[in-house]
Residue frames as qw, qx, qy, qz and C-alpha x, y, z in Angstrom:
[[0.947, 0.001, 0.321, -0.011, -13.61, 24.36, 12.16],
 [0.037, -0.615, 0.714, 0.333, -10.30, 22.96, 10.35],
 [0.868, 0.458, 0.063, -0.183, -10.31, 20.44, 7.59],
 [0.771, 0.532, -0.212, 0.277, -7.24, 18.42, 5.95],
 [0.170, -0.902, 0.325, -0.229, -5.08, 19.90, 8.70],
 [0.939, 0.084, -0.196, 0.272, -1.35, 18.37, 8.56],
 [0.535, 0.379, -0.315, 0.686, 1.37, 18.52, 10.70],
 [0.221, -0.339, 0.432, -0.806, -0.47, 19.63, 13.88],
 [0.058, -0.024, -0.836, 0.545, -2.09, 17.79, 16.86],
 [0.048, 0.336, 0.690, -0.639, -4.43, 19.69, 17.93],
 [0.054, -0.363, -0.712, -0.598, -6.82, 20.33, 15.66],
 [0.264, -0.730, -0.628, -0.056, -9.47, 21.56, 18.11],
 [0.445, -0.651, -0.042, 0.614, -7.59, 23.54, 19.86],
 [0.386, -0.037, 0.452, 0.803, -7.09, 25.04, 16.02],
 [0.074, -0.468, -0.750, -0.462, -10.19, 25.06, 15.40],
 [0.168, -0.894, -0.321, 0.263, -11.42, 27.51, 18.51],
 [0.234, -0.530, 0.052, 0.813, -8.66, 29.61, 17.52],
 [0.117, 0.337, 0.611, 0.707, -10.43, 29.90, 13.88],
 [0.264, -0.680, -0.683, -0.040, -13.45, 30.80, 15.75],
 [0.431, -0.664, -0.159, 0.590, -11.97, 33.30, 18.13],
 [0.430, -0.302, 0.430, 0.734, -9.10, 34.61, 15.55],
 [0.038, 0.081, 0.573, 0.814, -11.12, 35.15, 12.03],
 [0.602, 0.214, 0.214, -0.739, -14.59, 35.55, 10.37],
 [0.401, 0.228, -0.853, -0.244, -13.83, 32.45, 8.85],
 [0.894, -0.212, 0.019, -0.394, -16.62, 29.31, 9.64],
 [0.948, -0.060, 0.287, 0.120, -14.05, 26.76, 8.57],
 [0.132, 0.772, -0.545, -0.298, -10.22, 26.68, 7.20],
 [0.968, 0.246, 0.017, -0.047, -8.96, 23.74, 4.77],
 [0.927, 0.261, 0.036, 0.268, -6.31, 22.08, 4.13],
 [0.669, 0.323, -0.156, 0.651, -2.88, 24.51, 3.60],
 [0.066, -0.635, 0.197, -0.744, -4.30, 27.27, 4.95],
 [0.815, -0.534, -0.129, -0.183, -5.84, 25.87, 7.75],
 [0.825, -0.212, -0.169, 0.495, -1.95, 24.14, 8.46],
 [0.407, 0.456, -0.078, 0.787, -0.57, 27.77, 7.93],
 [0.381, -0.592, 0.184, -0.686, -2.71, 29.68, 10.25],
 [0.879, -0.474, -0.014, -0.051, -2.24, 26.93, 12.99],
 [0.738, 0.017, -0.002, 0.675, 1.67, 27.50, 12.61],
 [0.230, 0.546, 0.089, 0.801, 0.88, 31.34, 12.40],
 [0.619, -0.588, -0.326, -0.405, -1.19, 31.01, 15.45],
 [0.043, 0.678, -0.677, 0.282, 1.64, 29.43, 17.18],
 [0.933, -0.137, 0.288, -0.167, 0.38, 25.98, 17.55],
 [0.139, -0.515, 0.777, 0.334, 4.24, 23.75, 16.93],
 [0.849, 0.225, -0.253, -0.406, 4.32, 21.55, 14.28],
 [0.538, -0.265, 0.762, -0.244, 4.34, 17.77, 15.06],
 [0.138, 0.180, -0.935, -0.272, 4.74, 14.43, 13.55],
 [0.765, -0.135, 0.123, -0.618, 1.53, 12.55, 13.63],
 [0.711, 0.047, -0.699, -0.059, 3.31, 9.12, 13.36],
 [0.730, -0.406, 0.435, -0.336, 2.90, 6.70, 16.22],
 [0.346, -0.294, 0.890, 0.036, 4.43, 3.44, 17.00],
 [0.536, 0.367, 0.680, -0.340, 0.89, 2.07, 15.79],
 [0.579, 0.750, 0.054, -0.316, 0.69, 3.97, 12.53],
 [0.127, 0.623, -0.701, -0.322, 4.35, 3.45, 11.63],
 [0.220, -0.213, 0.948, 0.084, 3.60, -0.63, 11.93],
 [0.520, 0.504, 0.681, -0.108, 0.44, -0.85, 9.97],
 [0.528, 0.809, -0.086, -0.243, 1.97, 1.26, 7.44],
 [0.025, 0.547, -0.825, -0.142, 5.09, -1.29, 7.22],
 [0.476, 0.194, 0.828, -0.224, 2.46, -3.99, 7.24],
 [0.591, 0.648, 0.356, -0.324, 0.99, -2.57, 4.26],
 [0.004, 0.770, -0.605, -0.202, 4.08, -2.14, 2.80],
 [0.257, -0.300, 0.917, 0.063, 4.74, -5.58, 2.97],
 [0.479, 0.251, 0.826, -0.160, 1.65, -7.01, 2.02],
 [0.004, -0.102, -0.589, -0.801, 1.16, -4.63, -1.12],
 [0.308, -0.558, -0.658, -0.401, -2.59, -3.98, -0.09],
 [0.119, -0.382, 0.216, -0.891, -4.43, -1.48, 1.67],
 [0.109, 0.065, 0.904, -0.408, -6.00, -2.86, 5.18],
 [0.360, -0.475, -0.565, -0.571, -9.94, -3.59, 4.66],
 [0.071, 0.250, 0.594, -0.761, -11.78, -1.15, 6.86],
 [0.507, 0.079, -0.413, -0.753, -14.81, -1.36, 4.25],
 [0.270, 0.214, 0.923, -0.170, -17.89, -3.71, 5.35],
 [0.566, 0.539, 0.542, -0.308, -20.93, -4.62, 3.10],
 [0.519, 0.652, -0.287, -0.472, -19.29, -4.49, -0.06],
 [0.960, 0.114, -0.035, -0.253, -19.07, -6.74, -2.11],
 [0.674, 0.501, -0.368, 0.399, -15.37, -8.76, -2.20],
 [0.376, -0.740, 0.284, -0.481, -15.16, -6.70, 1.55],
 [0.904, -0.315, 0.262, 0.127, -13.84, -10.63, 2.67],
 [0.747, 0.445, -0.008, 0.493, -11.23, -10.32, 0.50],
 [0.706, -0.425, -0.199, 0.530, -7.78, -8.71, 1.37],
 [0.133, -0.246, 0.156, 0.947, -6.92, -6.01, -1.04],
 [0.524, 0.649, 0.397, -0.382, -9.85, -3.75, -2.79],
 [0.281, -0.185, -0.069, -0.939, -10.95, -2.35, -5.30],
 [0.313, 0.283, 0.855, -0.302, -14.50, -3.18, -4.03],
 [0.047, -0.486, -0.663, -0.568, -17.67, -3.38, -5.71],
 [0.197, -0.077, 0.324, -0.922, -20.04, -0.45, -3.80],
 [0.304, 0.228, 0.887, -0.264, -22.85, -1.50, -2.75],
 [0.491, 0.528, 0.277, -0.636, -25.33, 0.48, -4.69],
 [0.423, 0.424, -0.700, -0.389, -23.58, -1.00, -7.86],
 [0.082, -0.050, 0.975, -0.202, -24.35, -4.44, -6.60],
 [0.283, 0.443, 0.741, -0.418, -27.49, -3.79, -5.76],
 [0.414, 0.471, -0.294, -0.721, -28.04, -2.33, -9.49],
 [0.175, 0.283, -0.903, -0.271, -26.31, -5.20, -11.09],
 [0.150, 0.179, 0.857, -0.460, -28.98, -7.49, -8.78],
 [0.479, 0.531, 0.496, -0.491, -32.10, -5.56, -9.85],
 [0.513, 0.583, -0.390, -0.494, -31.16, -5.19, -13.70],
 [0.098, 0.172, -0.964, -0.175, -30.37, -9.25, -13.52],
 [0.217, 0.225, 0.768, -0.560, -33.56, -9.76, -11.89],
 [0.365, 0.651, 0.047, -0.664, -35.16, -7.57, -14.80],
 [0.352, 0.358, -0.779, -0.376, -33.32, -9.46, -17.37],
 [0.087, -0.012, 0.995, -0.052, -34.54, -12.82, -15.68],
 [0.323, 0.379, 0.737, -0.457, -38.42, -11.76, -15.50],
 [0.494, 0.585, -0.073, -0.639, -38.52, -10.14, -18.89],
 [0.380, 0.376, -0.766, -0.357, -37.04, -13.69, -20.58],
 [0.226, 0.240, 0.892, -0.309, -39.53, -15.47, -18.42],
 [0.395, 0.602, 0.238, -0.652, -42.35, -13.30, -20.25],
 [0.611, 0.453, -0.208, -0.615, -41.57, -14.59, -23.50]]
């Protein structure tokens, strides 16, 4: 398997040669791009028409696109978000605050 792997396509096709080629399970990041250029797989742009205009769209708009769902703010255009499990703290420790100032 290949991880992090920039500047090449084919990843899979990187990955069998890891398989084949080493005693390696999995290669990361630099090395992984080195031994897929040592392999003889060409490096290659990965932009696309598609990527170049939703990264000139983001550009423009100053905010990163919301591909997050169920957090909180997640209607909103630019993050940070709140995670959910923080939410759902915040929720049960108000809840806790509300039933322990009901008790006295």
């Amino acid at each position: 398997a290949v991880g992090c792997l920039r500047g090449v396509k084919n990843a899979i096709g990187v990955a069998r040669a890891v398989m084949e080629h080493t005693t390696h399970t999995l290669l990361v990041g630099e090395k992984a791009s080195d031994f897929a250029k040592m392999v003889g797989f060409p490096a290659e742009s990965l932009e696309t028409a598609r990527s170049d205009r939703m990264h000139q769209e983001w550009l423009k708009a100053k905010c990163q696109p919301n591909t997050f769902r169920g957090f909180v703010g997640d209607e909103d255009s630019c993050p940070p978000y709140k995670p959910p499990s923080t939410t759902m703290q915040n929720n049960a420790r108000q809840r806790q605050q509300r039933e322990e100032a009901n008790l006295e």
